[in-house]
C-alpha positions in Angstrom: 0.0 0.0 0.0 1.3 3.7 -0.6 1.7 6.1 1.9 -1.5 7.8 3.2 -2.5 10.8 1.1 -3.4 13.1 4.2 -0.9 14.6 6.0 0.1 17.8 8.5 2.6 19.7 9.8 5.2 17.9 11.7 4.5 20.7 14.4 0.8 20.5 14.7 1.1 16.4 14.8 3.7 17.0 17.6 1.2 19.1 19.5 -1.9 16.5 18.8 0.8 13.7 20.3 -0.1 15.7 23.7 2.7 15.1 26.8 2.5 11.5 27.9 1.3 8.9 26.4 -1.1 10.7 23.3 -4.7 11.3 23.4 -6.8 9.1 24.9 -10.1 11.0 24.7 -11.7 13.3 22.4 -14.8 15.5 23.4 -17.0 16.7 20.4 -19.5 19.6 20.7 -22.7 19.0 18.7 -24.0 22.0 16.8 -21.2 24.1 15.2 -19.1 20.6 15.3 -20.8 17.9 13.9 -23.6 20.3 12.3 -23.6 23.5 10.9 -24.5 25.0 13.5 -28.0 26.2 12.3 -31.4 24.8 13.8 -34.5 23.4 11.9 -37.3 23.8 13.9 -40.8 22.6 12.3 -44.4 24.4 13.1 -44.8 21.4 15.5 -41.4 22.2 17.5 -39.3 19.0 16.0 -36.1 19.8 15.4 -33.6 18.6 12.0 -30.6 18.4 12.6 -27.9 17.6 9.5 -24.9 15.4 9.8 -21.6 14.6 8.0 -21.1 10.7 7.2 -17.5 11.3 7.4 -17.9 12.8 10.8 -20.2 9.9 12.2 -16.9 7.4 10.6 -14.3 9.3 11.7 -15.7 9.3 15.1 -15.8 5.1 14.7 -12.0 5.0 14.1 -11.8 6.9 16.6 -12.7 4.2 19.1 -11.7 1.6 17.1 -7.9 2.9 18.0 -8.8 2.9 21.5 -9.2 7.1 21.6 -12.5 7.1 23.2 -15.0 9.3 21.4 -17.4 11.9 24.3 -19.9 13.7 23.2 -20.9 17.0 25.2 -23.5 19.1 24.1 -25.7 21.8 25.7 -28.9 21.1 23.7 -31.1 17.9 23.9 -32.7 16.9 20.8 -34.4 13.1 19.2 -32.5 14.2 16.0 -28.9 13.5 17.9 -30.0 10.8 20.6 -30.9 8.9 17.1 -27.4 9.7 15.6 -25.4 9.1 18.6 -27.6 5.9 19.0 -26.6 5.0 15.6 -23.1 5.6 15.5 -23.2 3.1 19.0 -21.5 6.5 20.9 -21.8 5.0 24.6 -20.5 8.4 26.4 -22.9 11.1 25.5 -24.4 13.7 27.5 -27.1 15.6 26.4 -28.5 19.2 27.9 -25.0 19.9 30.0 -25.1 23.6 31.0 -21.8 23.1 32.5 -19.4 21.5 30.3 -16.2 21.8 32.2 -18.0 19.6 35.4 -19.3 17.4 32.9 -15.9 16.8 31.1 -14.1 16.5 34.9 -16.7 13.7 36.1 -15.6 11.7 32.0 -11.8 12.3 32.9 -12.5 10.8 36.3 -14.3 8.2 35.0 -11.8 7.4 32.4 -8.6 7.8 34.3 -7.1 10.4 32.5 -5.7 13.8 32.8 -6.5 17.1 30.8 -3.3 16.1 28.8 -4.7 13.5 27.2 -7.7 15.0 26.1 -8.4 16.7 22.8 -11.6 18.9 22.3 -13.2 20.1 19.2 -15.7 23.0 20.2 -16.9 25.9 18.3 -18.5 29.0 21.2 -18.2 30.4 24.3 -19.7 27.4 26.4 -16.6 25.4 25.1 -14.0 27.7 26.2 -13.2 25.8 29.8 -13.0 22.9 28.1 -10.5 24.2 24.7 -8.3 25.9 27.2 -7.9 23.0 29.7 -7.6 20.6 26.8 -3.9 18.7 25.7 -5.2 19.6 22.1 -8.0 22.0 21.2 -9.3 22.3 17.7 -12.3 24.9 16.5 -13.8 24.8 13.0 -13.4 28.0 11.3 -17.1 28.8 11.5 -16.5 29.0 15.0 -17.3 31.7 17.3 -13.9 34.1 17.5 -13.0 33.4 20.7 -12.8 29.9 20.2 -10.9 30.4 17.1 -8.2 32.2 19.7 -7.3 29.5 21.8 -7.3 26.7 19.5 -4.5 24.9 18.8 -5.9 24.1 15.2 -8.7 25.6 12.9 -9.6 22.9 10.7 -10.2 23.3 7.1 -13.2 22.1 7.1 -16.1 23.7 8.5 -18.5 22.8 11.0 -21.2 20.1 9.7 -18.9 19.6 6.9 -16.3 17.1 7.9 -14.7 19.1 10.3 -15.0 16.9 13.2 -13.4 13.8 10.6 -10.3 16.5 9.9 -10.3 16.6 13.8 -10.3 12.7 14.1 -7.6 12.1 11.7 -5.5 14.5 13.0 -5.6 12.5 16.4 -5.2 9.5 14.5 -2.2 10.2 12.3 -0.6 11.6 15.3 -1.0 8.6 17.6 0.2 6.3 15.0 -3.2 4.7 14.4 -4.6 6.3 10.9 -2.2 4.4 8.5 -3.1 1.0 10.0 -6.5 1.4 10.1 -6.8 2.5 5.9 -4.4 -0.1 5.7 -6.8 -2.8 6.9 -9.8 -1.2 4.9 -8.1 -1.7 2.0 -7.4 -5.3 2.7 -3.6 -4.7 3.2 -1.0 -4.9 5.8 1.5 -1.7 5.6 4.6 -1.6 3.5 7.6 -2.3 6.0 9.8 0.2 3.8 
């Protein structure tokens, strides 16, 4: 097999690496992350909500590499308990007003430090959580103080596969993305 097509700075991988051991936990924001941020809302109060397939996969490899995928978001909808639900997300927490309690109960729960945790988030509730964070990432639709402390803007935009840039970063920097598009393909890695 050739050599992966995406690729980053050295720099930015470095900094995705984290201190220890890598990341070992990734918290994802909902709207302005994995959607575009807008709301749907129909004459009978339902919400619609539109999501990336690449994000919903990239969020899969994620836990296949044994980076465990969280989902925080301050909004409760049926449109993303169903996509959660079907993606098989097991850590998601819906309606959080405070995010940075809610993400200090997950690393507790997990075992890990702030060091090892990357966050992709996109507005102001988000901010305890990106500054805290071993590796924060905004998408550039994001609100401009996000955008400030972020370690990375992705390319792409919220709702449009920015969340998947966000997962292969973390992948290609723990050593895990080649391996994995390796064995879709069938393959085992060229040694060279």
């Amino acid at each position: 097999m050739a050599a992966p097509a995406l690729n980053f700075a050295p720099e930015l991988l470095l900094r995705a690496q984290g201190q220890g051991g890598g990341m070992r936990a990734a918290i994802f924001d909902v709207d302005g992350v994995l959607t575009d941020g807008r709301l749907y809302i129909g004459a009978d109060g339902e919400g619609v909500k539109a999501f990336h397939v690449l994000d919903g996969h990239g969020l899969k490899l994620l836990a296949q590499a044994g980076i465990t995928p969280v989902i925080i978001t301050g909004r409760d909808s049926p449109a993303v308990r169903r996509r959660m639900a079907d993606l098989g997300m097991t850590r998601v927490h819906f309606g959080v007003s405070d995010k940075l309690a809610c993400a200090e109960r997950v690393l507790a729960e997990l075992g890990i430090a702030w060091d090892e945790l990357a966050v992709i988030g996109d507005d102001w509730p988000d901010l305890p959580l990106l500054v805290r964070a071993g590796f924060a990432c905004v998408p550039p639709n994001g609100h401009a103080e996000a955008r400030a402390v972020a370690h990375h803007i992705t390319s792409a935009r919220g709702g449009e596969g920015a969340a998947r840039e966000f997962c292969d970063l973390l992948l290609i920097a723990a050593g895990r993305y080649a391996p994995l598009l390796a064995a879709q393909h069938g393959q085992t890695l060229d040694a060279r």
